[in-house]
N, C-alpha and C positions, 0 to 999 in steps of 0.2 A: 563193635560199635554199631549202633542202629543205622543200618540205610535207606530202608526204604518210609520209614516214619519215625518221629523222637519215640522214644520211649515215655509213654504216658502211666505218671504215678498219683493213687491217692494220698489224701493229704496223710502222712504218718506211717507212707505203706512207702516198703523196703523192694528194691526191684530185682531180676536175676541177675546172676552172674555174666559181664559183660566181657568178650574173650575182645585182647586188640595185639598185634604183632609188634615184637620188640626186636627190630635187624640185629643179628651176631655184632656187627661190629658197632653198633651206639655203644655211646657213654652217657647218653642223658638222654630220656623219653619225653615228650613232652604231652598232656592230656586236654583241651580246651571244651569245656560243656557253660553249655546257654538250660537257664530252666525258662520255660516257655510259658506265659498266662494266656493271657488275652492280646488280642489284634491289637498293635498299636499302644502296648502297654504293659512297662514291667513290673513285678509286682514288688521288687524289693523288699522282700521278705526276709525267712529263716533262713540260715544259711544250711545247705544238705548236708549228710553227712557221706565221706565216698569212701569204699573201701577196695582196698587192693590185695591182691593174692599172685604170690608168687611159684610158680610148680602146681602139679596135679595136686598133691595133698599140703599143701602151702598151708598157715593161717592166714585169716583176711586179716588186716590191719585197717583200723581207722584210724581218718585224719579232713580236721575242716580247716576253715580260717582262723583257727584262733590257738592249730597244735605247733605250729612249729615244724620244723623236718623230725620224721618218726623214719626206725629204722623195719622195713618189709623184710621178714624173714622165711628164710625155705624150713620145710619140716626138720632137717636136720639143725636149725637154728643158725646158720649160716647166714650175712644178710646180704640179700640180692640188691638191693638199692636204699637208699634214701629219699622221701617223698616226702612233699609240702606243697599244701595247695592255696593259692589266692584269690580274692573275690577282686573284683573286675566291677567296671562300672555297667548295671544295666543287666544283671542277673548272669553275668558271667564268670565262669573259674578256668583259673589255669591250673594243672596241678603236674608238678615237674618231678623226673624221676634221674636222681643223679647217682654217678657213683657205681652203673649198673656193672653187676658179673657176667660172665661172659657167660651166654646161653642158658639162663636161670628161668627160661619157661615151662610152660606155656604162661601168660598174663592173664589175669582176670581185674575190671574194676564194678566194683556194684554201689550202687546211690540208694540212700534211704531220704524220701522227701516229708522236711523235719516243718514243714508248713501245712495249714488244715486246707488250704486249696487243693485244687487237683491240678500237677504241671506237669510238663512233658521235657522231655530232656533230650538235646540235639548234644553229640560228641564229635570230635575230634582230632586223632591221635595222629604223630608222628615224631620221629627225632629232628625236626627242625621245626622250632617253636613258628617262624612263621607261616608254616604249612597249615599250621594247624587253625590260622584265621581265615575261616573259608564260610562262603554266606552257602545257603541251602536253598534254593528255589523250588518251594510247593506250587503246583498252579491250579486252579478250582476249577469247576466247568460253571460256566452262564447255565444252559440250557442242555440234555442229553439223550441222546436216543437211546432205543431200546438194550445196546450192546455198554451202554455208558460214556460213549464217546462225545464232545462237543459236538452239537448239533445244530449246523447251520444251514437256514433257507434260500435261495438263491434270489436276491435281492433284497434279502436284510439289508440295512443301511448301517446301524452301526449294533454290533453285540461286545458286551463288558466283560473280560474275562478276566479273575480274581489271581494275585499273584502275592503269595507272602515272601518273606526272606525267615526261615527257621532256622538261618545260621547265624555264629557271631562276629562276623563282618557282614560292613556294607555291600548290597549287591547289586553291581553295575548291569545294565543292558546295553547292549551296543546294536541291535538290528534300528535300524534306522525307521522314522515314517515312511509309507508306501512300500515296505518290502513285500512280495507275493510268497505266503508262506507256502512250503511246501514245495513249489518249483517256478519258474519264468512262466508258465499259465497258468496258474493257478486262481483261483476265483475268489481266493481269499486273500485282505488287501490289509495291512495293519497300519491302522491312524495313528495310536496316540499311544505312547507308550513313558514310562518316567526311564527319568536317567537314571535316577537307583532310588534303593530301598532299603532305609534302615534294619539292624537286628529288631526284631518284634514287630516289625511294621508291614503292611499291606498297602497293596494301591491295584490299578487297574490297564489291562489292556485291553484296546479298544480297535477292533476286526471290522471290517466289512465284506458282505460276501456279494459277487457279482452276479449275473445268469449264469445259472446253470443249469444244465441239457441233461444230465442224467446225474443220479445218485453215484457218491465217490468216495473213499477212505483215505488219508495219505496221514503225513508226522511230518513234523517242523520242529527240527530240534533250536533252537534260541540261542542268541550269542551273546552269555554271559562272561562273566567272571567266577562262576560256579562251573565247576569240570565235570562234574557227576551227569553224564549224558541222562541217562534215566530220570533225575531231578527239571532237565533244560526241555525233555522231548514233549509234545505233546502230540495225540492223537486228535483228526478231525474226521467229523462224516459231514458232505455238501449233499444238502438235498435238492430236487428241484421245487420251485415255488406252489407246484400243485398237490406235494407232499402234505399240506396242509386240508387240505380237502378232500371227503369220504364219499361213498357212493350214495344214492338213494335211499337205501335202507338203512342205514347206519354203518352197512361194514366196509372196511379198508377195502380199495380197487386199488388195482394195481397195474401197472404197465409191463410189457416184456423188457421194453427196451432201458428204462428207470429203478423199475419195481418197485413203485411210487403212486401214478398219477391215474386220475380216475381212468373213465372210458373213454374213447377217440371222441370227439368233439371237433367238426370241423370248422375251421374260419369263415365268416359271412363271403359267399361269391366262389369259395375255392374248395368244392367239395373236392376230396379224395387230397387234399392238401395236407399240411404239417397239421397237428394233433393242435386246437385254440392255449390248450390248459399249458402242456408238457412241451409241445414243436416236434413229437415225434411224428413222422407217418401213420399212416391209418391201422394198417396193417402188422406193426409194432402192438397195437391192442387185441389183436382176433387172436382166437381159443384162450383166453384163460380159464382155468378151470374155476368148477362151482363154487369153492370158498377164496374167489378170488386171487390166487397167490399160484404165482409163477414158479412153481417149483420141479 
């Protein structure tokens, strides 16, 4: 099954062979896929078609909403299960595998998307049908430095950052307003966050970042109702406020202490004081080399 993105198909186009584990001891599999449009909108379309393969040199078998249970057979024509699948309200299928033999793998199921759109397919598998209702949490970045990471200035006031649900269940959040993501000092301060988020829907969280003294990396994993750590974590870089501002001649200055902020600039009355731009000392800035970069 796809983890790290649905699987995105053109409209008419048939996708790979998709491998998912059937424990020794099930007696019934169960398969739950979302076809995915647009933000905020299902398309209600053609129904796919999915097929399933039992064994290394298995036939695939199809089966949509309208087949009925068909019998999945191994090469030697033996049947490994019984499958039938259902359409669901909201571009979702269930599709159930009973009846299974006992260790009749490996499993394979492949989707052909029978609509001229292009939709992306989120799955999953297990033998307990309700396991298998599980939301998926994508998260977008607002703005990104150079590595791809959200990229936030040290007293931005508030930054919006995009959060889909690509699963098919509801997806709760439970980090509260005001939690410091990433640790109890952390510079970053989360406002506004929904309680959940429909299958197909998107909405927004909403960060503020505090002062910050030097440029910094951390992850805030999220406290959903989605388990897939990798889906919840996000990565941050905090820059200082002077990260926005270049040197004289156009090119990037940079601090030793930040690796950021222009030249030492000192505050009105206190020479040899904290840097005006960054708050580093003076000395924090002397010898960078010619192409400015602390390296």
């Amino acid at each position: 099954m796809p983890e790290t993105e649905p699987l995105e198909l053109r409209g008419d186009a048939t996708g790979p062979p998709l491998p998912f584990g059937v424990p020794i001891e099930a007696t019934e599999m169960f398969i739950r896929v979302i076809a995915l449009w647009r933000d905020n909108r299902p398309l209600v379309g053609h129904d796919p078609t999915f097929e399933l393969k039992s064994g290394r040199d298995g036939l695939l078998t199809a089966l949509d909403a309208s087949t009925g249970k068909v019998e999945v057979c191994q090469t030697e024509g033996d049947v490994a299960a019984l499958a039938e699948v259902r359409r669901l309200p909201a571009d979702s299928y269930l599709i159930t595998l009973s009846g299974l033999e006992e260790n009749p793998g490996p499993w394979h199921l492949r989707i052909t998307n029978n609509d001229a759109e292009t939709l992306r397919f989120a799955c999953v598998a297990s033998y307990r049908e309700e396991e298998t209702s599980q939301p998926w949490m994508a998260l977008d970045r607002a703005t990104t430095s150079q590595d791809g990471l959200p990229a936030l200035h040290g007293e931005d006031s508030e930054t919006a950052i995009t959060v889909r649900n690509l699963g098919p269940a509801p997806l709760i959040l439970h980090d509260p307003p005001g939690t410091r993501l990433g640790s109890d000092r952390s510079p970053v301060v989360l406002r506004r966050r929904p309680a959940s988020i429909a299958p197909h829907d998107t909405d927004e969280l909403v960060v503020a970042c505090g002062q910050v003294p030097f440029a910094d990396r951390f992850s805030h994993t999220f406290d959903t109702n989605d388990m897939n750590r990798a889906h919840t974590t996000l990565l941050f870089e905090v820059l200082p406020r002077s990260a926005r501002h270049d040197s004289p001649d156009g090119e990037p200055a940079y601090c030793r202490a930040c690796g950021r902020c222009p030249a030492y600039v000192p505050p009105p009355l206190a020479v040899g004081g904290p840097c005006e731009t960054c708050g580093h000392r003076g000395a924090e800035h002397f010898d960078v080399p010619p192409d400015h970069r602390n390296v």
